[in-house]
C-alpha positions in Angstrom: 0.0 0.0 0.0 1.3 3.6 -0.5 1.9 5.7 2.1 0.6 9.7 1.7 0.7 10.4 5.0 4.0 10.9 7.9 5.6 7.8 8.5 6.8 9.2 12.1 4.8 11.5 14.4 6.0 15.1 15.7 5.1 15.1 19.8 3.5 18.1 20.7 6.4 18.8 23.4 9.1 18.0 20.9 10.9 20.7 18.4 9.1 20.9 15.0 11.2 18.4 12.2 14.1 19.7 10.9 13.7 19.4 7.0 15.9 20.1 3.8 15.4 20.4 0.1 17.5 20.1 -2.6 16.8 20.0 -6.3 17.9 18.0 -9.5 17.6 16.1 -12.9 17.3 12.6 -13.3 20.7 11.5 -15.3 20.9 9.4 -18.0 23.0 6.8 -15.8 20.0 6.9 -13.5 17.4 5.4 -15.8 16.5 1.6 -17.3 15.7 0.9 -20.6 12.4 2.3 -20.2 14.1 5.8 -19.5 12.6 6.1 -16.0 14.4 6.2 -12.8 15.4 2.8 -12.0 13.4 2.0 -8.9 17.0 1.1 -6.5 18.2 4.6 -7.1 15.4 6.2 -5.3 17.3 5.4 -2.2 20.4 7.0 -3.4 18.2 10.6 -4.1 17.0 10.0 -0.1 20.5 9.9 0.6 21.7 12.8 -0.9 18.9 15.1 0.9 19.7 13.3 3.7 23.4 13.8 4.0 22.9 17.8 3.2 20.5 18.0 6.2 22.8 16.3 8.7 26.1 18.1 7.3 23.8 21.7 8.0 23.3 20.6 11.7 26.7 19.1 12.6 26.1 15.5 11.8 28.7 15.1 9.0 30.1 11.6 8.3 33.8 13.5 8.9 31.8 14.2 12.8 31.0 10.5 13.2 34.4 9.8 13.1 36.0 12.1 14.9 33.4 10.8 17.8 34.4 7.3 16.6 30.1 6.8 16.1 28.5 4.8 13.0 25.2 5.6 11.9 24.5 2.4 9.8 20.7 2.2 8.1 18.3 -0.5 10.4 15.3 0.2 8.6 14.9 1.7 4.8 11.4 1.6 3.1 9.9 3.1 -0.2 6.4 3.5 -1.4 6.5 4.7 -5.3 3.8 6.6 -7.0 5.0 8.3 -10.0 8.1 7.3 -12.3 10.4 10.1 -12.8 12.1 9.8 -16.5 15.1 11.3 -18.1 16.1 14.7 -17.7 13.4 15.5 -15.5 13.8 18.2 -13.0 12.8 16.5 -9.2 13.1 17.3 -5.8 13.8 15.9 -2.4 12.7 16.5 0.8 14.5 15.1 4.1 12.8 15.7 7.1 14.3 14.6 10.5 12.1 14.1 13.0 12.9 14.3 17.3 13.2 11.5 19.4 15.0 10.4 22.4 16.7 7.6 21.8 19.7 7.0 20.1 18.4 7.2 16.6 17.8 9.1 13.8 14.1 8.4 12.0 14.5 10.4 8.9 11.3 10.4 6.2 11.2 11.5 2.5 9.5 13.0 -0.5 9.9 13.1 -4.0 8.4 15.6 -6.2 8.5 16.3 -10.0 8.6 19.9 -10.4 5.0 20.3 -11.4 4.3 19.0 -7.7 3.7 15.5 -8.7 4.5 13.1 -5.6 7.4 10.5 -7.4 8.0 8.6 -4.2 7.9 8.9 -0.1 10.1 7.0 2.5 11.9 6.8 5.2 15.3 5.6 7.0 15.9 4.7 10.4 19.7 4.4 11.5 21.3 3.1 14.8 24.1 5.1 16.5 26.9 2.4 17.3 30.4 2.6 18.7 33.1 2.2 15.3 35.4 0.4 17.5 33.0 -2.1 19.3 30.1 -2.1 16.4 28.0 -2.5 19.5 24.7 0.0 19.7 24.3 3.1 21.6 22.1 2.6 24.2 21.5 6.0 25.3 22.0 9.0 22.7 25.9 9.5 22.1 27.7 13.4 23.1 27.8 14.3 19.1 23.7 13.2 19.2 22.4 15.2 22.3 24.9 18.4 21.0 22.9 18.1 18.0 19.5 17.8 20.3 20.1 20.8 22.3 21.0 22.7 19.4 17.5 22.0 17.9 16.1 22.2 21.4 17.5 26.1 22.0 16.5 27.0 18.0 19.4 27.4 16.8 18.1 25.3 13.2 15.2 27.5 12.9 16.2 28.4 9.7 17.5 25.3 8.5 14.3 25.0 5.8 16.2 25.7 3.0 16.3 24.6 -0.8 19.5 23.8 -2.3 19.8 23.5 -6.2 22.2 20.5 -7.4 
């Protein structure tokens, strides 16, 4: 079944989600032989959203490591409702929403630039120790830094487009 609607829920005593846009067109090394997006690479367009957002608020991949932290995927899903084909002009929307574990629950959009809705998902990803590969089980230092940033506002102006 497709999903329209939020895959996670925003508590009322929690900071609104942090969200991100950036735009682009669909290459020709992204397509089948149909000349359509092929349907694995949709994952790949979350992740590009998805590592802008978490670069703007301190998350970067070169911060995991300096905190010796992983962030490795536990959960990916995808619900597709329009194909995208070449050359076409798309965006995508990461949205990050609060929660208190040690976690990030990240959903998706997809939208051709006439507002069509392409596709909608979400990731989930585990914080884990690099040197143990063993979970968090309480919210790392570089995660709650991050949390009382968004906590105290200071990403109030993170909704922002990109173009790419």
């Amino acid at each position: 079944m497709r999903r329209r609607q939020h895959f996670f829920t925003h508590e009322a005593d929690t900071p609104e989600p942090l969200e991100l846009t950036i735009h682009r067109t669909l290459r020709f090394s992204e397509v089948d032989a149909l000349a359509i997006a092929w349907h694995g690479n949709y994952l790949r367009f979350f992740e590009e959203a998805h590592t802008e957002l978490m670069r703007r608020i301190g998350l970067s991949y070169e911060r995991y490591f300096s905190a010796q932290l992983g962030a490795p995927v536990a959960q990916a899903h995808v619900d597709y409702h329009a194909p995208l084909q070449l050359d076409e002009q798309f965006s995508v929307t990461a949205r990050l929403f609060w929660n208190d574990g040690a976690r990030l629950n990240v959903e998706y959009e997809i939208h051709k630039e006439d507002g069509t809705l392409v596709a909608t998902g979400y990731t989930v990803q585990m914080f884990i120790e690099l040197g143990t590969r063993q979970p968090c089980l309480a919210p790392p230092p570089l995660w709650a830094e991050c949390q009382n940033r968004w906590r105290n506002g200071d990403f109030a102006d993170l909704t922002i487009s990109d173009n790419n």
